[in-house]
N, C-alpha and C positions, 0 to 999 in steps of 0.2 A: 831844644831839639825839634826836627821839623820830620814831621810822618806824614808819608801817603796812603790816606784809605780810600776803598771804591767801592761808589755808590751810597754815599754818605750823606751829601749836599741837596737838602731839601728847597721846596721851589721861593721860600725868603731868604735862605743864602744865597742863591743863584741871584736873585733880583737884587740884592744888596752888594752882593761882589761885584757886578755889573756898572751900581752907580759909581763904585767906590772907586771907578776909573776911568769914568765918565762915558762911558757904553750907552747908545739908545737904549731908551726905556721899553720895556717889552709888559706886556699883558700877563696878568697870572695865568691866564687858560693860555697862552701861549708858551709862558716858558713851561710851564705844567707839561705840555704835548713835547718842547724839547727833551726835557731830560727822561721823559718816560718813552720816546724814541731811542735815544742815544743806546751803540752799544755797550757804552761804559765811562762812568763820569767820575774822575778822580779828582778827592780833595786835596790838598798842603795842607796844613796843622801847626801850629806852634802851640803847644800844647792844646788846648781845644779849639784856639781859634783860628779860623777857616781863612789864612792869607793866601790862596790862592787855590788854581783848579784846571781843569783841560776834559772836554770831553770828547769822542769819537762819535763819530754817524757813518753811514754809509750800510753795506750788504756784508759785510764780513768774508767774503770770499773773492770779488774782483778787484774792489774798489774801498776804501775805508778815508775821510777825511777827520783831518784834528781839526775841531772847531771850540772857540772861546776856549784860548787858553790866556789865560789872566794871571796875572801877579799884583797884589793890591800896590800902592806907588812906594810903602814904607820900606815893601821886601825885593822892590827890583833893582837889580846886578848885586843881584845876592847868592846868585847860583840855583834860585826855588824853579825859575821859569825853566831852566834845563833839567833840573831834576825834573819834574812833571813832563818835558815831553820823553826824558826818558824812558819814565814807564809807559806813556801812549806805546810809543816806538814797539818796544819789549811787549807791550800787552797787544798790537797789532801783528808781531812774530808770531806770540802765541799762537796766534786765530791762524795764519796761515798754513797752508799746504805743503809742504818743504820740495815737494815736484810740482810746483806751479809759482805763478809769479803773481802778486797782488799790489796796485798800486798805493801809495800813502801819499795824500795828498792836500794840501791845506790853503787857505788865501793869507796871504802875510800882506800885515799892514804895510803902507808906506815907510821904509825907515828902519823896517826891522828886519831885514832880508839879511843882514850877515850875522841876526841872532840863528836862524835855520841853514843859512849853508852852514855853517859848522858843525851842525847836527845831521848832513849830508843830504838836505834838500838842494836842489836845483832851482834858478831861476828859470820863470819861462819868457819869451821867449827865448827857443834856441834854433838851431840848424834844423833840428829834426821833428822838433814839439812847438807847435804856435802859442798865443797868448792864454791866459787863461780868464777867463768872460765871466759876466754877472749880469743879472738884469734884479731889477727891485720890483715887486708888485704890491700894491697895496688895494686889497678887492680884487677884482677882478680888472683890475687898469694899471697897465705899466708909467713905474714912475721915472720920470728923469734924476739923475743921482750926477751930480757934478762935484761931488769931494770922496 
């Protein structure tokens, strides 16, 4: 059986779940600052081990992004990766206003865009919303990113 807890995923899970799907490698003091920023980082479970996960960042009031939402490669189209963003989804209603409107917003891999429209995200661009931009910095020097 698979449970979601939150705020469970210590900073060698995070860095382990990461390799286990072939994610850039990240610094302890930097995933450290991720997850101790985020405003809420949910694990998957199959009984205690940690196959997957999804965390929030953003201001909790305008704007909220899902960022690293991972499914290890054993447990994907297994139905974990939508459970997880459904409780982002659900835990992102929580936080909002019900007389205000707050965007949810995420960068979807190449390829994975009709895992989220199903889940009623939007492609951008569109008519009314232009593309949605990245830039890499590494130091204080913008890097060029060609994949």
């Amino acid at each position: 059986m698979i449970t979601i807890k939150m705020n469970t995923i210590n900073v060698q899970d995070y860095l382990e779940i990461r390799a286990k799907v072939g994610w850039i490698a990240l610094q302890e003091k930097q995933a450290t600052k991720a997850l101790e920023h985020s405003i809420c980082v949910l694990g998957a479970y199959e009984d205690d081990r940690l196959i997957g996960m999804g965390r929030i960042v953003g201001d909790g009031a305008v704007i909220c992004y899902i960022q690293d939402l991972i499914v290890i490669p054993e447990y994907q189209s297994n139905g974990v990766g939508s459970m997880i963003l459904q409780h982002l989804i659900d835990y992102v209603k929580e936080l909002s206003d019900p007389a205000s409107r707050m965007m949810l917003c995420l960068m979807c891999a190449k390829g994975r865009e009709q895992f989220y429209e199903k889940h009623g995200f939007i492609a951008r661009p569109t008519d009314n919303l232009g593309p949605g931009m990245i830039q890499y910095l590494v130091g204080d020097e913008y890097v060029e990113i060609n994949n």
